[in-house]
Every structure is written in structure tokens, then in C-alpha cells.
N, CA and C atoms as an extended XYZ file, in Angstrom:
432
Properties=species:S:1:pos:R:3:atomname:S:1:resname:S:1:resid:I:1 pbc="F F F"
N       119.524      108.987       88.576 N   UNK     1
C       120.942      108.754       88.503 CA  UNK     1
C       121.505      108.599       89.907 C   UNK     1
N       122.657      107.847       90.107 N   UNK     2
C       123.395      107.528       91.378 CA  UNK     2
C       123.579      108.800       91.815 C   UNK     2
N       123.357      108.728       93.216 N   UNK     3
C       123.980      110.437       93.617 CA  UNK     3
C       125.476      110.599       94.060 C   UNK     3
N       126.068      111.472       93.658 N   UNK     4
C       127.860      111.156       93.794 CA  UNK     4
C       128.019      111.364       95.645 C   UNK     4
N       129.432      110.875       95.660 N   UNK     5
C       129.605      110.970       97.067 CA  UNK     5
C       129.307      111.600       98.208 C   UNK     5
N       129.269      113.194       97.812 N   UNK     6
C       128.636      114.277       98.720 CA  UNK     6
C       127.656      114.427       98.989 C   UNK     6
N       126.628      113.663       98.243 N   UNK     7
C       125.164      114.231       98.141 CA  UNK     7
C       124.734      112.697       98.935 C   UNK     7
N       125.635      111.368       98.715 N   UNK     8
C       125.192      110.325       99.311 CA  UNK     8
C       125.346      110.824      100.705 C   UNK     8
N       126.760      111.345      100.915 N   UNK     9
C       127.007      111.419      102.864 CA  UNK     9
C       125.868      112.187      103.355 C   UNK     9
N       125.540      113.677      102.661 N   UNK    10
C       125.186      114.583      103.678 CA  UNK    10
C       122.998      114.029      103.671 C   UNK    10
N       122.929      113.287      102.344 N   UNK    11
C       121.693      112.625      102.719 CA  UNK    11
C       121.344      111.730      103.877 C   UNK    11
N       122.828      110.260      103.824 N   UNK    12
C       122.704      109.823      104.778 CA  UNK    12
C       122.781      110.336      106.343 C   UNK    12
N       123.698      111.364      106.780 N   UNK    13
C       123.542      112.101      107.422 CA  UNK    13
C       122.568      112.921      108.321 C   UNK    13
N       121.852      112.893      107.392 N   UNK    14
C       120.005      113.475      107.563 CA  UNK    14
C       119.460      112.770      108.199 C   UNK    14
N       119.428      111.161      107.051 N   UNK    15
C       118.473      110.265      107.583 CA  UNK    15
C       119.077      109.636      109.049 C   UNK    15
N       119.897      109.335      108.860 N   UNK    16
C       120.753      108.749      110.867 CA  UNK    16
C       119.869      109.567      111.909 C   UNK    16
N       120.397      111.117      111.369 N   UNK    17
C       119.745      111.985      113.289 CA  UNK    17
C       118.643      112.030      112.955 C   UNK    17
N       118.235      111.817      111.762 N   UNK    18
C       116.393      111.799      112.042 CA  UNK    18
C       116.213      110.531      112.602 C   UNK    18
N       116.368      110.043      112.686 N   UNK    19
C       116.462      108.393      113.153 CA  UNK    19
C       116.633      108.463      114.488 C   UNK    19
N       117.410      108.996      114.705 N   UNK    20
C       118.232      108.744      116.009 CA  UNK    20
C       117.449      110.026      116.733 C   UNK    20
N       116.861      111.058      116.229 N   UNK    21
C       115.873      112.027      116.995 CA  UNK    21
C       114.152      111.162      117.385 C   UNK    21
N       114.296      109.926      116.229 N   UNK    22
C       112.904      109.548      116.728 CA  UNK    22
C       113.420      108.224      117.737 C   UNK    22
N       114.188      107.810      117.999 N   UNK    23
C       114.842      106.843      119.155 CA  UNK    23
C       115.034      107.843      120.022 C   UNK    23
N       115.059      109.172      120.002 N   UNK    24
C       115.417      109.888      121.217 CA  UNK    24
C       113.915      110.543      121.706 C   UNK    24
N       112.621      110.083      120.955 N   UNK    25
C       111.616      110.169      121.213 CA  UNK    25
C       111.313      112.374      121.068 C   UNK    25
N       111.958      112.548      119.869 N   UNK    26
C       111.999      114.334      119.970 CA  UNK    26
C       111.123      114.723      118.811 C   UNK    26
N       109.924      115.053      119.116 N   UNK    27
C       108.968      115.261      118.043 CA  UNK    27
C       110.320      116.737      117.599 C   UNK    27
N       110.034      117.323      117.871 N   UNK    28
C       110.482      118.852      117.589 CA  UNK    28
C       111.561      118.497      116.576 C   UNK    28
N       112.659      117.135      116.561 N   UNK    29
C       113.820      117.301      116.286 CA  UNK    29
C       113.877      116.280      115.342 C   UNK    29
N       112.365      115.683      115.353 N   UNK    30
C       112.669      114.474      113.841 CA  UNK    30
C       111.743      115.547      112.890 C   UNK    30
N       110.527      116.449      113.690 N   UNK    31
C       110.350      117.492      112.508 CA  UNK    31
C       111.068      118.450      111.760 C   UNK    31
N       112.443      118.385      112.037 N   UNK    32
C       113.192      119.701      111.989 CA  UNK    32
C       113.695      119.041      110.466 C   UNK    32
N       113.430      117.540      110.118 N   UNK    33
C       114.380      116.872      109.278 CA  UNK    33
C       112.990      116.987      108.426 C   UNK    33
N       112.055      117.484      108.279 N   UNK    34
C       110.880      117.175      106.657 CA  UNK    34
C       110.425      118.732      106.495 C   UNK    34
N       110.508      118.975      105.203 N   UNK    35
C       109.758      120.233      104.764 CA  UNK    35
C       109.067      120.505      105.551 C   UNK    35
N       108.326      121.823      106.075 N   UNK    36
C       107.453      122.738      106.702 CA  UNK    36
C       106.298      123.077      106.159 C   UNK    36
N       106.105      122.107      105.097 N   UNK    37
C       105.091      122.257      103.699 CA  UNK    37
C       103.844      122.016      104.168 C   UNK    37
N       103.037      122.369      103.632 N   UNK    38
C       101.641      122.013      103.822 CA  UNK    38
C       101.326      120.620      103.297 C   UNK    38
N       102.042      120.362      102.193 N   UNK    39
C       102.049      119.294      101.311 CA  UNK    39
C       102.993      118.316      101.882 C   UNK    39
N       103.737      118.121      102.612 N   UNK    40
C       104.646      116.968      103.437 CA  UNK    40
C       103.892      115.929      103.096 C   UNK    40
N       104.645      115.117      103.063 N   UNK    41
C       103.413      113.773      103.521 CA  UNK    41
C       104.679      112.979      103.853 C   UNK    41
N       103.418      112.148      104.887 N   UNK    42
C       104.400      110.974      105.894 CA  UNK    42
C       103.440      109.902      105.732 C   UNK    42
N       103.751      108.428      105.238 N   UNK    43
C       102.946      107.420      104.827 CA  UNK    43
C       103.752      106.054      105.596 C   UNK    43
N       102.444      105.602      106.581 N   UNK    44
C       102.995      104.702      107.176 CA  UNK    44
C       102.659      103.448      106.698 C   UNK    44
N       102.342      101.861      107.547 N   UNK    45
C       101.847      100.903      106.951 CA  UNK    45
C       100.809      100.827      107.120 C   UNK    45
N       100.095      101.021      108.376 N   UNK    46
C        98.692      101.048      108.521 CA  UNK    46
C        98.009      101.656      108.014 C   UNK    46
N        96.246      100.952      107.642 N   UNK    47
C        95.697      101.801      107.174 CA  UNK    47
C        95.469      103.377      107.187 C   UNK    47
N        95.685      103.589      108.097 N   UNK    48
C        95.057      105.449      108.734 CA  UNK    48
C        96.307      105.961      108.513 C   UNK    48
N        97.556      105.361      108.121 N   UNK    49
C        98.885      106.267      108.276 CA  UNK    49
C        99.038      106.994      107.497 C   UNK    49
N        98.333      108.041      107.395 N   UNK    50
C        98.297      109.046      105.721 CA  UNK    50
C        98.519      110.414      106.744 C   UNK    50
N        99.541      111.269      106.930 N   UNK    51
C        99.742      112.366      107.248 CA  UNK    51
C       100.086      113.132      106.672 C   UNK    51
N        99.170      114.214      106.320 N   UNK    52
C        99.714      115.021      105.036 CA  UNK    52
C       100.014      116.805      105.754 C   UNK    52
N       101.380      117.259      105.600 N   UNK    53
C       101.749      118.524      106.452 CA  UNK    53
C       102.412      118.601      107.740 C   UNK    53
N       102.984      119.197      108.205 N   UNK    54
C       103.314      119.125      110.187 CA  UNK    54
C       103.108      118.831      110.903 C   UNK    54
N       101.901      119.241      111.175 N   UNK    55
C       100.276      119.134      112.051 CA  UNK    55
C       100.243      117.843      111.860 C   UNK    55
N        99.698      117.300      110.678 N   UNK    56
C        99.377      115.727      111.199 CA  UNK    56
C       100.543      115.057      111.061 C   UNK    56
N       101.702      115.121      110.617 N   UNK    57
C       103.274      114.244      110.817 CA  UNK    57
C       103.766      114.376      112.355 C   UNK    57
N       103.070      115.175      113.147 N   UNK    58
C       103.284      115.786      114.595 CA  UNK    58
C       102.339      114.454      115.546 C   UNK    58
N       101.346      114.841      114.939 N   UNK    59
C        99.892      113.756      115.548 CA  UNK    59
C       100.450      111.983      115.448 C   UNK    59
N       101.144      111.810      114.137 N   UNK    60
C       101.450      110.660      113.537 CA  UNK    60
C       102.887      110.444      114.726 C   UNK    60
N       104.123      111.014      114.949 N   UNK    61
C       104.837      110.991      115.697 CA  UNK    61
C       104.255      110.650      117.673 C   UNK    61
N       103.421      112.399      117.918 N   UNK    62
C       103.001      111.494      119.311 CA  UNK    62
C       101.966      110.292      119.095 C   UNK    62
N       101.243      109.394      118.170 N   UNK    63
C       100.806      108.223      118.064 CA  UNK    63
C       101.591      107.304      118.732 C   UNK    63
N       102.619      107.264      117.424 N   UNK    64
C       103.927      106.428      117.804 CA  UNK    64
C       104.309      106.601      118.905 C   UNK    64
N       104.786      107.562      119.745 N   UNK    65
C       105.600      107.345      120.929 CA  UNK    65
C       104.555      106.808      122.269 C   UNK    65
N       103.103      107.225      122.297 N   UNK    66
C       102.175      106.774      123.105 CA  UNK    66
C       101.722      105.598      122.927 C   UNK    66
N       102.526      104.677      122.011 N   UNK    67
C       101.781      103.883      122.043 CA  UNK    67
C       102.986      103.009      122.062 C   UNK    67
N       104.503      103.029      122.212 N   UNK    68
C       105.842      102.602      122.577 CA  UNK    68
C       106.127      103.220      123.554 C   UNK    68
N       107.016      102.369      123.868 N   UNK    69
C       108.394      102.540      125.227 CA  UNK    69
C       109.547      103.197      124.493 C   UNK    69
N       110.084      102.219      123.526 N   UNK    70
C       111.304      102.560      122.698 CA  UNK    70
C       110.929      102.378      120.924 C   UNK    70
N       111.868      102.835      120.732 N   UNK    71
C       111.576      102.897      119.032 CA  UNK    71
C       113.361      102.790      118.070 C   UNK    71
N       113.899      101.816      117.627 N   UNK    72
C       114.956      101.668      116.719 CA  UNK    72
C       114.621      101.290      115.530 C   UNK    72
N       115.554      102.267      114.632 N   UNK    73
C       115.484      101.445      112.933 CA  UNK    73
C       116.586      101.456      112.608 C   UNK    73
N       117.320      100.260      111.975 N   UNK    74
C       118.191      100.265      111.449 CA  UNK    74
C       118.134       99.566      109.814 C   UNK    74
N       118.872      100.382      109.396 N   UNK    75
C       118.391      100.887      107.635 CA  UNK    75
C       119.889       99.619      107.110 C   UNK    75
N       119.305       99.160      106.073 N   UNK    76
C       120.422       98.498      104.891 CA  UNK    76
C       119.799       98.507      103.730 C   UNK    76
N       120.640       97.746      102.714 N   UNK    77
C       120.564       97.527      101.224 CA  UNK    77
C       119.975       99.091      100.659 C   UNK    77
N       120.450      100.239      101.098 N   UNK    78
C       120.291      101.782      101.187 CA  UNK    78
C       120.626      102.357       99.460 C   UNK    78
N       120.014      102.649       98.658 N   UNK    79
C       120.118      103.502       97.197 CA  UNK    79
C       119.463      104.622       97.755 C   UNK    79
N       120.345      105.721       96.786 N   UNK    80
C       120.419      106.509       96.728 CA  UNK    80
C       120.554      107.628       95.923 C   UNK    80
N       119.894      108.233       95.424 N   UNK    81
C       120.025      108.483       93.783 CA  UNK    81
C       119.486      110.226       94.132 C   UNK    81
N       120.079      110.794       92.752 N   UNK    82
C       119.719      112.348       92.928 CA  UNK    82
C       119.806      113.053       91.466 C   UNK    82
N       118.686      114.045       91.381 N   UNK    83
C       118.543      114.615       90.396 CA  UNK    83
C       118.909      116.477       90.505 C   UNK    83
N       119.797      117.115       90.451 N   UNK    84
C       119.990      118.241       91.163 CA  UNK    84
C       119.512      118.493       92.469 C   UNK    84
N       118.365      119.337       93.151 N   UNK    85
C       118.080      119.834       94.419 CA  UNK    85
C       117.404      118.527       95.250 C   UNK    85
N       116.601      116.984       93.814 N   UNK    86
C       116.479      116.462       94.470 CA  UNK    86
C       116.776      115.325       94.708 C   UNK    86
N       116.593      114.447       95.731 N   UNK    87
C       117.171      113.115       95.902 CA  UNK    87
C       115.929      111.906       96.544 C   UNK    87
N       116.294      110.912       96.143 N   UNK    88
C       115.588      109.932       96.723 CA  UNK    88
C       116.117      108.648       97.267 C   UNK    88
N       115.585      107.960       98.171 N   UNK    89
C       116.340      106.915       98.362 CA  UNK    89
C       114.960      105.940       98.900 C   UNK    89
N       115.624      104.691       99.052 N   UNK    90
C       115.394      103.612       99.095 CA  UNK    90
C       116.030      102.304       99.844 C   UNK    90
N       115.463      102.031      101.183 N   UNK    91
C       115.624      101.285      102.159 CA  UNK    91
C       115.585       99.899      102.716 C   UNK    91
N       116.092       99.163      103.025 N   UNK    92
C       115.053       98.262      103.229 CA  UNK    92
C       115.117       97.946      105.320 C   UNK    92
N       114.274       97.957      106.173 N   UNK    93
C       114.661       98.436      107.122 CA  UNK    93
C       114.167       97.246      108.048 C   UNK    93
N       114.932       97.563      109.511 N   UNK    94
C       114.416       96.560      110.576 CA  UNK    94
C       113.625       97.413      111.693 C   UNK    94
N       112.560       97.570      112.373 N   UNK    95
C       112.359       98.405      113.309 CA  UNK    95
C       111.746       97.605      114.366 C   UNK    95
N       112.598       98.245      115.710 N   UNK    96
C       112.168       96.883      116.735 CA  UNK    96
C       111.846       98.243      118.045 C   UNK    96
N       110.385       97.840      118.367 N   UNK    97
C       109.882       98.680      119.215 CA  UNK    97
C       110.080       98.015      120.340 C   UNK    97
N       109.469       98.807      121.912 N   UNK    98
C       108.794       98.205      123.125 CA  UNK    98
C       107.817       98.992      123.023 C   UNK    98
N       106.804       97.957      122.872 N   UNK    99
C       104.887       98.276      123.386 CA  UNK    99
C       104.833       98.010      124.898 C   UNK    99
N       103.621       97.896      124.907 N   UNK   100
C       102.610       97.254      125.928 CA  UNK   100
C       103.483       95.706      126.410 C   UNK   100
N       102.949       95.202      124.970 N   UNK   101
C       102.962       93.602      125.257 CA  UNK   101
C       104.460       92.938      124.972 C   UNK   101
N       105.469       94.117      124.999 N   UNK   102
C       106.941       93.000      124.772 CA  UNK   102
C       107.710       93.497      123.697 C   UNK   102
N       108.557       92.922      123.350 N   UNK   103
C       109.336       93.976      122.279 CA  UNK   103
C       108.619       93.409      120.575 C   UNK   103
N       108.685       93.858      120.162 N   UNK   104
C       108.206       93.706      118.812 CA  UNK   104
C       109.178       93.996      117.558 C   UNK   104
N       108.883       92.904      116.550 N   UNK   105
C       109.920       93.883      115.356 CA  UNK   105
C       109.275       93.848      114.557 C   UNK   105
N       109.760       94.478      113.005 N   UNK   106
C       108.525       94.487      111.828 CA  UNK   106
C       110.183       94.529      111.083 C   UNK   106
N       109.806       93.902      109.862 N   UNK   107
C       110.684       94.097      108.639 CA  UNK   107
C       109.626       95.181      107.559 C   UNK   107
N       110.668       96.193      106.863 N   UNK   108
C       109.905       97.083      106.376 CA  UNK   108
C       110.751       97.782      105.008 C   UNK   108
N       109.789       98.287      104.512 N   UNK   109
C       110.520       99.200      103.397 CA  UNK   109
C       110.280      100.945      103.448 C   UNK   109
N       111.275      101.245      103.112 N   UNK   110
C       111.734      103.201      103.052 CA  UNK   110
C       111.977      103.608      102.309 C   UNK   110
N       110.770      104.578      101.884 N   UNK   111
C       111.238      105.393      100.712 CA  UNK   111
C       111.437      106.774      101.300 C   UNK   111
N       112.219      108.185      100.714 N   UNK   112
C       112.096      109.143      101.266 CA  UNK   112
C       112.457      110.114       99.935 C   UNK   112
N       111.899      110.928       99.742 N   UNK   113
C       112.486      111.844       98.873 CA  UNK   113
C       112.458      113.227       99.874 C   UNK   113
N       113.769      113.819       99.101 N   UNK   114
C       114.200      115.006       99.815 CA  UNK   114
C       114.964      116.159       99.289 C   UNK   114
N       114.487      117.086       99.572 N   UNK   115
C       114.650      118.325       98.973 CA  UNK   115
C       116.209      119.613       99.646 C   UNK   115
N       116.964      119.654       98.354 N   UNK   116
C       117.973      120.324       98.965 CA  UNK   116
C       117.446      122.055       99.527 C   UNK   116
N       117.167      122.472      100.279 N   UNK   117
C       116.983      123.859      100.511 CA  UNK   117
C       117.936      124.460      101.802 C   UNK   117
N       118.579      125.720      101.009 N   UNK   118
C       119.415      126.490      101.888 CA  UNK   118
C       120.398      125.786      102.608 C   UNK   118
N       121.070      124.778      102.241 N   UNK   119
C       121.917      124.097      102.731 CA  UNK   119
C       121.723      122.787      103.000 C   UNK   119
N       120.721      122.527      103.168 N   UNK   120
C       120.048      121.398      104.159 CA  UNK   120
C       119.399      120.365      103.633 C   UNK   120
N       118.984      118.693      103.158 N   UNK   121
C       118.389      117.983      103.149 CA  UNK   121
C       117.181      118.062      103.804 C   UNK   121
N       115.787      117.860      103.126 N   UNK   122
C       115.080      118.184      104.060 CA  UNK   122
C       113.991      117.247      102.958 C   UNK   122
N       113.506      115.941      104.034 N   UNK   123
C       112.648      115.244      103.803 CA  UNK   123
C       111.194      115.672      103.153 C   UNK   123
N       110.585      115.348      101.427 N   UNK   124
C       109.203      115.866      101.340 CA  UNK   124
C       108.262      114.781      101.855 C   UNK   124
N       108.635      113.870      101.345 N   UNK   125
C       107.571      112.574      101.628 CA  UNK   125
C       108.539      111.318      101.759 C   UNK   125
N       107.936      110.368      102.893 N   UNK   126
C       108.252      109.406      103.531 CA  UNK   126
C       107.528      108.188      103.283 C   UNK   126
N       107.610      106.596      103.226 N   UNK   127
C       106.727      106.134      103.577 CA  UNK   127
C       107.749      104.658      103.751 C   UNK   127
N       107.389      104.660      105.149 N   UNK   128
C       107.453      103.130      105.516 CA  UNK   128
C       106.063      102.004      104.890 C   UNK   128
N       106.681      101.224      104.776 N   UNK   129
C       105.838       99.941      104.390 CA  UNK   129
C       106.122       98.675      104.522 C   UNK   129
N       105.276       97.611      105.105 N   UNK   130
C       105.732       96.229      105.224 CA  UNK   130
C       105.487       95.404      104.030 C   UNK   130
N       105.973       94.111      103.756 N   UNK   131
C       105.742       93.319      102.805 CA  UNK   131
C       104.519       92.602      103.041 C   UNK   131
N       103.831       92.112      102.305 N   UNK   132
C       102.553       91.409      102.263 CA  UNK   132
C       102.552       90.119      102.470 C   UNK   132
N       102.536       89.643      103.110 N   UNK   133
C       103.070       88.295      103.216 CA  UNK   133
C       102.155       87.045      102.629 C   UNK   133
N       101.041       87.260      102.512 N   UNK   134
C        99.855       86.751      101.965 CA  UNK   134
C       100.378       86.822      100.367 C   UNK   134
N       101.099       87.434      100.216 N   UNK   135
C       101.659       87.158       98.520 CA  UNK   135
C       102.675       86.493       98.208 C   UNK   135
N       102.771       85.315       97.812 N   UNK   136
C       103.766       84.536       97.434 CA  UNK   136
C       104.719       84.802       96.814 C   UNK   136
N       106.013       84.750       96.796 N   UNK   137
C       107.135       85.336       96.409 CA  UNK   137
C       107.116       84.584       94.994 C   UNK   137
N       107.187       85.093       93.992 N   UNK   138
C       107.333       85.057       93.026 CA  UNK   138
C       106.023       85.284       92.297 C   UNK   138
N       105.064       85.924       93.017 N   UNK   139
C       103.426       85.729       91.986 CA  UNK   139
C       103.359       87.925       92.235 C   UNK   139
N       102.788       88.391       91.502 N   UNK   140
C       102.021       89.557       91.347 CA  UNK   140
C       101.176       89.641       91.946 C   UNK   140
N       100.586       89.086       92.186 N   UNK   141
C        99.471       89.601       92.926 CA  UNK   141
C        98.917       88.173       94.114 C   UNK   141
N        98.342       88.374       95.598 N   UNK   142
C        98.056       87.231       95.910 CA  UNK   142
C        97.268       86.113       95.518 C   UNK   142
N        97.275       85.169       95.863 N   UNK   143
C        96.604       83.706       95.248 CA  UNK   143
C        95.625       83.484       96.435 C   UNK   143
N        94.254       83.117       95.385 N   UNK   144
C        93.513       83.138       96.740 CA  UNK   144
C        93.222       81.245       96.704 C   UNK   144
């Protein structure tokens, strides 16, 4: 179900400074925004991007920053939906790094579900993902 107004702000809310903690390059302060769970999981696009818990959402974070200069995402076409404590949403995103070799962007998709505890929004599982491009828009599955 749609999540009503309060539960949309203080989600979006979440997701911005987590955002804006990983543009500020703050492991400590984009972890502060996902469960403490053993069970977390953070799912990126690449193959190996499977981080399941702190520890490796920590490893998965300094990846990312050692291997960028800068890091922005900016989020649209944003749903948002909630079932009591929990909520989920749904992204569709732009993220434009500096590497090595120059600035880079990726078009991507965001899912996040997140758990109300003790006041707070607090991310269980994440997963960025890119579109396949090898699949033709309008077919199920690719054409070989």
C-alpha cells in the first residue's frame, strides 16, 4: 500500500543523508542508515556485489570509494509504499562517479526496504542494479 505522507518524508529523509553520507565519502555515516543485522544485505550490479551484514557492506563501501574520486546519485520516478514497521521503495537512479579514467555515469535501479526501529528508518536490504541492455525493449528475455 502507498505509504501516507509521514512515513513518505521521514523515509525519504533517510535515503537523501544516506546519499549524501556516501558523496561525503563516510563509511561510518552511510552505515549508521542499514540495520546492524547480521542478515543486512547490500546487492550491487556486479557480479561479486553480494554483501551480506556490516562487515562486508563496510568492505563493499571502502571498494567503492578506492576505487573513485567522487560518488553522486540522484534518485527519481521514487515509490514508496509501507506496510506498518515496514516500507519499501523503488527508484530509478542516475549515478555519476570520478574514477581513474574520467567521469563516468551508469543509469540504474533502487530498491531498498526498511525497517522502522526506535524511531528511525533503518535500511534491511538494498540493491542497485543496471538495465541489460542486450535485451530488447519489449522482449522477456534476450534474443540471441
Amino acid at each position: 500500500m502507498k505509504a501516507d505522507a509521514k512515513t513518505r518524508a521521514e523515509i525519504m529523509k533517510t535515503i537523501r543523508e544516506m546519499w549524501t553520507a556516501y558523496s561525503h565519502r563516510d563509511i561510518e555515516e552511510v552505515l549508521s542508515f542499514y540495520a546492524p543485522d547480521a542478515d543486512m544485505v547490500v546487492l550491487g550490479s556486479g557480479p561479486d556485489e553480494k554483501y551480506v551484514g556490516p562487515k562486508e557492506a563496510r568492505k563493499g563501501l571502502q571498494r567503492d570509494f578506492s576505487q573513485s574520486e567522487s560518488a553522486k546519485v540522484k534518485l527519481s520516478n521514487i515509490r514508496i509504499s509501507a506496510a506498518g514497521k515496514i516500507a519499501w521503495l523503488v527508484a530509478d537512479c542516475s549515478f555519476k562517479a570520478c574514477v581513474a579514467q574520467g567521469e563516468m555515469s551508469m543509469a540504474g535501479r533502487l530498491t531498498a526496504i526498511l525497517e522502522k526501529r526506535r524511531g528511525r528508518w533503518l535500511i534491511v536490504q538494498s540493491h542497485f542494479s543496471m538495465p541489460y541492455f542486450e535485451q530488447v525493449v519489449g522482449q522477456s528475455f534476450p534474443q540471441k
